[in-house]
C-alpha positions as CSV (number, residue, x, y, z in Angstrom):
1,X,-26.2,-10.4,-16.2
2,X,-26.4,-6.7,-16.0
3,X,-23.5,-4.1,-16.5
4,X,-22.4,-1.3,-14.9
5,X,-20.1,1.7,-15.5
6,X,-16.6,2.3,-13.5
7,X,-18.0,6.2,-13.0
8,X,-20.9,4.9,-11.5
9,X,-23.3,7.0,-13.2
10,X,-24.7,4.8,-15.5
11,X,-27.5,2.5,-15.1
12,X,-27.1,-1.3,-15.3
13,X,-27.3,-2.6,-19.0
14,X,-27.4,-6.0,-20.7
15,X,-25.0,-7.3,-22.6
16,X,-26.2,-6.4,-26.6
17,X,-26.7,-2.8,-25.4
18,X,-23.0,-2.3,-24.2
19,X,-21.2,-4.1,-27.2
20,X,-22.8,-1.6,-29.7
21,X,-21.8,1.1,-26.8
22,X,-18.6,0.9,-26.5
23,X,-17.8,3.5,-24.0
24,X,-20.2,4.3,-21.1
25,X,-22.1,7.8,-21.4
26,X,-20.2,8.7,-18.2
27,X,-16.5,8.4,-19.5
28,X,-16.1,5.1,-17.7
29,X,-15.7,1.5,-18.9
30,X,-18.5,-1.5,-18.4
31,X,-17.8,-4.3,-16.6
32,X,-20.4,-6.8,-15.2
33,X,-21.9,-6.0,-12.2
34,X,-20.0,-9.2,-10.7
35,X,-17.8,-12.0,-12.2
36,X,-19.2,-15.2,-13.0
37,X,-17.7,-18.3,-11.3
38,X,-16.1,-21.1,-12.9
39,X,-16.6,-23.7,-10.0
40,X,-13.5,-26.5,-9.9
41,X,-15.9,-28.7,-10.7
42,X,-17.1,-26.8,-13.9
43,X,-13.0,-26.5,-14.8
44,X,-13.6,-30.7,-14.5
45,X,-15.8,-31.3,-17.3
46,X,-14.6,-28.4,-19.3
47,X,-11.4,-30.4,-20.2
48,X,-12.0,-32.5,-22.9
49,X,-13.8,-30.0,-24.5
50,X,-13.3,-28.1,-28.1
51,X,-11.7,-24.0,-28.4
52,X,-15.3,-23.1,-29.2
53,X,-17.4,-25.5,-27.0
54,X,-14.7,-23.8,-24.4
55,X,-15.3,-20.2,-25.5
56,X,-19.6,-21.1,-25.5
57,X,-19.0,-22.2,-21.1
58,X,-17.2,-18.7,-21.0
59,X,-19.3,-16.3,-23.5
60,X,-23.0,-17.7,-22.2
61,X,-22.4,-16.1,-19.2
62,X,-21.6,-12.7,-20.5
63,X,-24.1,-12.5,-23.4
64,X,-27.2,-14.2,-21.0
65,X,-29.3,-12.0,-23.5
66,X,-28.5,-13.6,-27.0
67,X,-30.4,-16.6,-27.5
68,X,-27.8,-19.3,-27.0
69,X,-28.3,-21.1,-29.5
70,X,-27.4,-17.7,-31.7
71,X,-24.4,-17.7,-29.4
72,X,-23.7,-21.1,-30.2
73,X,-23.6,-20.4,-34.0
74,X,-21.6,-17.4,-33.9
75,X,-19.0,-18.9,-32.0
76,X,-18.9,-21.6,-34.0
77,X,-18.5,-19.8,-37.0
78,X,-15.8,-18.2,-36.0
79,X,-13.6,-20.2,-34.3
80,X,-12.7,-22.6,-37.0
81,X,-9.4,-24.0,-38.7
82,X,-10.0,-21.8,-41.7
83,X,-9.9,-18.8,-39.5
84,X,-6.8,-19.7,-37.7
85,X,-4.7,-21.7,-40.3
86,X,-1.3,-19.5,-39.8
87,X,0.0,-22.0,-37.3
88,X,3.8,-22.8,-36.7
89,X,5.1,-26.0,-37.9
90,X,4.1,-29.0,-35.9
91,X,0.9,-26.9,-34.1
92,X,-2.6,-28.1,-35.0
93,X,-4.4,-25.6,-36.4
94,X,-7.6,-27.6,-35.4
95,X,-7.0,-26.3,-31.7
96,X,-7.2,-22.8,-33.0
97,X,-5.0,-21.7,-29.8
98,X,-2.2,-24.4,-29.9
99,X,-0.2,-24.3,-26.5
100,X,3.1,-25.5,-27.2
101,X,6.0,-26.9,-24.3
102,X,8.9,-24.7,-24.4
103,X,10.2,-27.2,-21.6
104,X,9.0,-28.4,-18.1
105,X,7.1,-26.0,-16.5
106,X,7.1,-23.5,-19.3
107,X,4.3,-23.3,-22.3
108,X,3.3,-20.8,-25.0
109,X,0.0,-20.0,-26.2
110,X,-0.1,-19.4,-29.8
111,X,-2.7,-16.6,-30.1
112,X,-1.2,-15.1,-34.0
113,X,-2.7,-17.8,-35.9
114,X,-5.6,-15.5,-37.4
115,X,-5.7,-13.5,-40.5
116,X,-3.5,-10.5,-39.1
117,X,-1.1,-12.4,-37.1
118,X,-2.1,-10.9,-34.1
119,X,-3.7,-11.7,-31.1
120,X,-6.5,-9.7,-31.2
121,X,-7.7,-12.1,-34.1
122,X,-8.9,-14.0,-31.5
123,X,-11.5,-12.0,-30.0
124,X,-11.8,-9.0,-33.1
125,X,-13.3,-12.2,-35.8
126,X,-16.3,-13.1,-32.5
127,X,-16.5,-9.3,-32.5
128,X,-17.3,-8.7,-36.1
129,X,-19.9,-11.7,-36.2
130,X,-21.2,-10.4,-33.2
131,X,-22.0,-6.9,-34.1
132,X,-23.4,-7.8,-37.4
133,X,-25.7,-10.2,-35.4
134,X,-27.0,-7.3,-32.9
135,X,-27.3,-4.9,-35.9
136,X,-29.4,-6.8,-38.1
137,X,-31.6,-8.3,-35.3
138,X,-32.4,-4.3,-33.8
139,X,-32.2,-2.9,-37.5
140,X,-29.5,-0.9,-37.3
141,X,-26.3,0.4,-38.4
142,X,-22.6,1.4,-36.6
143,X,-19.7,3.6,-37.6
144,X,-16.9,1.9,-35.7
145,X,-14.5,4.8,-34.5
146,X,-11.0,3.3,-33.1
147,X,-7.8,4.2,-32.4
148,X,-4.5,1.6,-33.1
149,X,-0.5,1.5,-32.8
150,X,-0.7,-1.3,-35.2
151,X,-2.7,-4.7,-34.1
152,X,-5.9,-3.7,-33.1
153,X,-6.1,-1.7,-36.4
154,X,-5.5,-4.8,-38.4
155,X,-7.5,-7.3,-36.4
156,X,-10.8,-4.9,-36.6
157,X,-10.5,-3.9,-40.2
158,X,-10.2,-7.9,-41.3
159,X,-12.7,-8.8,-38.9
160,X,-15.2,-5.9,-40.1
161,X,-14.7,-5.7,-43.9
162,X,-17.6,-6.4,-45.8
163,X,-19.9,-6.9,-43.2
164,X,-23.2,-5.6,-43.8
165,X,-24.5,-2.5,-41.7
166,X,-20.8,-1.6,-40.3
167,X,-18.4,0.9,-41.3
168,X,-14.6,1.3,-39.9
169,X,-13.1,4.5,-39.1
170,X,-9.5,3.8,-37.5
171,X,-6.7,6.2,-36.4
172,X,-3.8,5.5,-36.4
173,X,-0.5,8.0,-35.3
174,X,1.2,8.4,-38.4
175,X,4.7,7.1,-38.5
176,X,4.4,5.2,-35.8
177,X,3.1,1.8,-36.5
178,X,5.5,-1.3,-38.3
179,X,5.1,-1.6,-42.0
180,X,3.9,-4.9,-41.9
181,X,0.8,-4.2,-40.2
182,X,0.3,0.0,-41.9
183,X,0.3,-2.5,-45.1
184,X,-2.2,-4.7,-43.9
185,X,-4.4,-1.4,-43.4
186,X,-4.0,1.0,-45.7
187,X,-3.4,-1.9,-48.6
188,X,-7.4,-2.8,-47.8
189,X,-10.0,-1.8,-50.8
190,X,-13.3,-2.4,-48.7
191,X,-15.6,0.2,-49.3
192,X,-16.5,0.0,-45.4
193,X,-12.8,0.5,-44.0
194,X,-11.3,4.2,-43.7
195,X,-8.0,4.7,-42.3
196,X,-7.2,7.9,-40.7
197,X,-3.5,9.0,-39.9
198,X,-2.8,11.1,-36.7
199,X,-0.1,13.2,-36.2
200,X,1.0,12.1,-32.7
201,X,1.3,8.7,-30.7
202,X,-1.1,5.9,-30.1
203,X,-3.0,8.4,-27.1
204,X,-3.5,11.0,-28.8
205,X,-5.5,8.4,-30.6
206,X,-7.1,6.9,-28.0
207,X,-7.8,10.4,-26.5
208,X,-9.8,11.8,-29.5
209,X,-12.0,8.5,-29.8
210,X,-12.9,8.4,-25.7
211,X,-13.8,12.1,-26.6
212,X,-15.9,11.7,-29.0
213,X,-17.6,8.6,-26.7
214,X,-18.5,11.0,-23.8
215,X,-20.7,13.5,-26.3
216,X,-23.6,11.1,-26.3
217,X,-25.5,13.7,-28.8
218,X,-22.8,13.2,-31.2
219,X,-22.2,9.6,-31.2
220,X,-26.2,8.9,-30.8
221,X,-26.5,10.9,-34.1
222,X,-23.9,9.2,-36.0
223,X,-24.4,5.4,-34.5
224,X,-20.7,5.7,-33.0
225,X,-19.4,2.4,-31.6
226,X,-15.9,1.1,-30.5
227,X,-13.8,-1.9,-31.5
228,X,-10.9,-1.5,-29.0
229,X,-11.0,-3.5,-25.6
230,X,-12.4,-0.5,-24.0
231,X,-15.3,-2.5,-25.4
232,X,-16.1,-5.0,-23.0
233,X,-16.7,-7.7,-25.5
234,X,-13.5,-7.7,-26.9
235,X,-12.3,-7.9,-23.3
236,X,-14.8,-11.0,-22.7
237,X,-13.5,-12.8,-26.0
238,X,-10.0,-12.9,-24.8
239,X,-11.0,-14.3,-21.1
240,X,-11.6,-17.9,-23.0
241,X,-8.2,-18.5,-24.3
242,X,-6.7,-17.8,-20.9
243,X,-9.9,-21.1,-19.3
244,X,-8.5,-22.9,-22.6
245,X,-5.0,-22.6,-21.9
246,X,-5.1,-23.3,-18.3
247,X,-7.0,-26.5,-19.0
248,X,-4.3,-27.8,-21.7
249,X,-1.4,-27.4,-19.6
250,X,-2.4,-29.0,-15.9
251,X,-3.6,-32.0,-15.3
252,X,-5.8,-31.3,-11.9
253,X,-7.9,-28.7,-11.4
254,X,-5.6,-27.1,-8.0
255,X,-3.0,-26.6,-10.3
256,X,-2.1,-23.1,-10.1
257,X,0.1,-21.3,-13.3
258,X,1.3,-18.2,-13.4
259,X,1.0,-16.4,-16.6
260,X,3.2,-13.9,-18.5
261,X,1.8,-11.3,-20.7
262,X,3.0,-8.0,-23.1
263,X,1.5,-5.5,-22.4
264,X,0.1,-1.9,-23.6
265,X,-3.3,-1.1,-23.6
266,X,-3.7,-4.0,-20.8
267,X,-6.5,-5.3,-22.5
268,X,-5.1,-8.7,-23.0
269,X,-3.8,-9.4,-19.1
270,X,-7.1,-7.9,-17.6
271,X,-8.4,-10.8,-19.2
272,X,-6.3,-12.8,-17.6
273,X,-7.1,-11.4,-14.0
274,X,-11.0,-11.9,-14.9
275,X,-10.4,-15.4,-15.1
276,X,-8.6,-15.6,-12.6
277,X,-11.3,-13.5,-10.4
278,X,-13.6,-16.5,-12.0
279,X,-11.8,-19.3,-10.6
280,X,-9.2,-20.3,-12.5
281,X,-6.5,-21.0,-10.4
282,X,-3.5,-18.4,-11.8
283,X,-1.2,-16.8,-9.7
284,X,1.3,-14.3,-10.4
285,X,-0.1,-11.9,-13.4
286,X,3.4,-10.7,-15.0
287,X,3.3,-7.6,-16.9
288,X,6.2,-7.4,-19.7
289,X,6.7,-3.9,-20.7
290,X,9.1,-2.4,-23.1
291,X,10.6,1.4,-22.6
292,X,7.3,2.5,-22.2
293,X,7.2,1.2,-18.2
294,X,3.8,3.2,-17.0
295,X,2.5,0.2,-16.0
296,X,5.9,-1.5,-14.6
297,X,6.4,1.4,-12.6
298,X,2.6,1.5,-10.8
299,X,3.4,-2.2,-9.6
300,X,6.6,-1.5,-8.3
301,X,5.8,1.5,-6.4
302,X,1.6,2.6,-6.6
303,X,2.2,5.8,-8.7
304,X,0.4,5.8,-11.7
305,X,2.4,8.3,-13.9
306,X,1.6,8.9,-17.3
307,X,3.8,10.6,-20.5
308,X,3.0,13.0,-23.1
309,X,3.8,12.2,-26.6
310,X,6.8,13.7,-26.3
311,X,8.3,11.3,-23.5
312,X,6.2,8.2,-25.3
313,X,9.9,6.1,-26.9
314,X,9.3,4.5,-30.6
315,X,10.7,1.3,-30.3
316,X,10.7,-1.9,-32.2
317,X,7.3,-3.0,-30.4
318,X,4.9,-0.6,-31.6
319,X,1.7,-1.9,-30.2
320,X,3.1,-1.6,-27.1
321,X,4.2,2.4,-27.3
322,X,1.4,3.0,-24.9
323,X,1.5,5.4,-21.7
324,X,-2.1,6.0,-20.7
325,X,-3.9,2.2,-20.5
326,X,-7.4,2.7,-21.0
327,X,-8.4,-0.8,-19.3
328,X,-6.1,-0.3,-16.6
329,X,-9.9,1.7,-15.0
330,X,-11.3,-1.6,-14.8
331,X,-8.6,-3.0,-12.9
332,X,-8.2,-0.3,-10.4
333,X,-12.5,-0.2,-10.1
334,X,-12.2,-3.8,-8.8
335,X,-8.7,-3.2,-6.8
336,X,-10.5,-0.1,-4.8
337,X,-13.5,-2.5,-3.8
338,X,-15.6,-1.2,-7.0
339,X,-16.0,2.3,-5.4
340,X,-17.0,4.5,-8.1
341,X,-16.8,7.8,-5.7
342,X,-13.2,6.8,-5.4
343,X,-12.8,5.9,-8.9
344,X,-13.7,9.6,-10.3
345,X,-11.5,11.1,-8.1
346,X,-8.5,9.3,-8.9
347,X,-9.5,9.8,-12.5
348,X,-10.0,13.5,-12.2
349,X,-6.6,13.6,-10.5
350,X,-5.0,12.0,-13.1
351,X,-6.7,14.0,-15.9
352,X,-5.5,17.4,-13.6
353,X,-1.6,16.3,-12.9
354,X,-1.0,13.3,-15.2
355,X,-0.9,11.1,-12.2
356,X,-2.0,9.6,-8.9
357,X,-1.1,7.0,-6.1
358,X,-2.4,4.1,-4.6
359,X,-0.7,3.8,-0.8
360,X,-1.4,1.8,2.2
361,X,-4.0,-0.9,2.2
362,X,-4.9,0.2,-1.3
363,X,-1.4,-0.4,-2.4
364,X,-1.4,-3.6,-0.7
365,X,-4.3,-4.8,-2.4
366,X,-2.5,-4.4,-5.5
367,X,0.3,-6.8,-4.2
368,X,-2.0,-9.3,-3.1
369,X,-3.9,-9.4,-6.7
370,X,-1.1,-10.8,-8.1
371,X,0.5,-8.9,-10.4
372,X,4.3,-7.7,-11.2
């Protein structure tokens, strides 16, 4: 499988040379050239099988690079009970993503059984076995430069401590993140984890590491990589607990579920529309949002509109004080029929007036995907 960027000014890659990437030298995000399909068939024989025998189906065709038996033994390594032993009474930790019945017709995947809590354990502890596989295989080393409102920060710095050949920078905006999780960071000893407090929100953030992505001189020099799901990896990792879920909770393979998911940095729910441009049947994509409704607002009307720091609310769901969703490009890329022309110039727009629109049979191409 080859990759290619949302700018279109990149040529195609493999998968080993975009994880350690990150960001594409053109400002835009990878994604595959095109999706993998999960035939009905495939969905069939995939039931009976384990999280990680689940996540291998998923991953293999990704990461068609890594020997798969290396792929095999990462995954395996990572998703075991150990890992994910903070499960709720009465869920089996064996699983590693219980799905429990609320009641008829409505389930909940528990994804905060890893060491932080957070769902982005789930794919962050396949990152960090991943990258110290790639590194130690070219000979290498990687500065990991990432920006967090709480989770991701977490998740990367336990998945990465320790690990040989990888260091951590993460920003966070300071004062802005729940003590539970500024604890789990700063409280951290590893001599590979730095934590860097930014006066401002979680974009400001964000904005300084895609920065520092698009000077290629720079970030060759100091072997700059990325941790957050602008890295298609992590984006890839989360993709198998949506195939896992969807398998637990129907019984026939025409089944389709709709799925709910929070959202800020749409990482998580773009995952859940790449399965579902792989085969598995979902249908409505619901995007929960809290005061900070960017997102809520471009599926209710096409205008993409984002806020300064200023008009960005502090509320009780930090991770989710978000108003510029950095994987949001890859949606839009597919959405506009992959045209990376168009892509730029909606980008450019954006990065001129803070916003742009999607009308007509664009617009109604965002109603048929599914999403609200």
């Amino acid at each position: 499988m080859r990759y290619i960027s949302t700018r279109g000014l990149e040529s195609p890659k493999v998968f080993s040379e975009i994880v350690l990437e990150g960001l594409s030298r053109d400002g835009g995000l990878f994604v595959p050239q095109e999706y993998p399909k999960l035939s009905r068939k495939t969905l069939r024989a995939m039931r009976s099988l384990s999280y990680a025998d689940v996540a291998f189906e998923v991953l293999r065709h990704f990461a068609d690079d890594i020997a798969q038996d290396d792929l095999k033994r990462l995954i395996d390594e990572t998703y075991t009970p150990q890992t994910y032993c903070n499960v709720r009474v009465g869920s089996d930790a064996n699983a590693i993503v219980p799905v429990r019945k609320l009641k008829n017709g409505l389930f909940l995947a528990e994804l905060s059984n890893g060491p932080t809590l957070a769902f982005k354990d789930m794919a962050m502890q396949f990152l960090g076995a991943l990258f110290e596989y790639l590194l130690a295989r070219q000979g290498k080393t990687l500065n990991i430069l990432g920006a967090t409102s709480g989770d991701t920060g977490s998740a990367a710095e336990y998945a990465m401590r320790s690990r040989k050949g990888i260091r951590v920078f993460m920003l966070s905006p300071y004062g802005r993140m729940s003590d539970f999780q500024r604890a789990q960071m700063y409280s951290l000893s590893d001599a590979n984890i730095f934590n860097l407090a930014v006066q401002g929100v979680f974009d400001d953030c964000q904005d300084i590491v895609k920065e520092i992505g698009k000077d290629t001189a720079f970030k060759a020099r100091y072997h700059i990589g990325t941790v957050n799901s602008i890295n298609w990896a992590r984006v890839a990792a989360q993709v198998v607990y949506y195939v896992y879920s969807y398998l637990k909770i129907t019984e026939t393979d025409d089944e389709t579920v709709d799925v709910t998911v929070p959202t800020g940095n749409f990482g998580n729910v773009l995952a859940a529309w790449i399965a579902k441009q792989m085969g598995v049947p979902f249908g409505r994509l619901v995007v929960a949002t809290n005061e900070n409704d960017v997102l809520d607002e471009f599926f209710k009307t096409g205008v993409y509109r984002i806020r300064d720091g200023a008009h960005t609310y502090l509320t009780s769901s930090p991770s989710m004080d978000i108003s510029k969703a950095s994987n949001f490009e890859r949606y839009v890329f597919d959405v506009i029929g992959r045209n990376s022309l168009r892509l730029r110039a909606l980008w450019d727009e954006l990065a001129r007036t803070g916003r742009f629109s999607l009308a007509g049979a664009d617009f109604e191409s965002v109603r048929e995907s599914g999403f609200t």
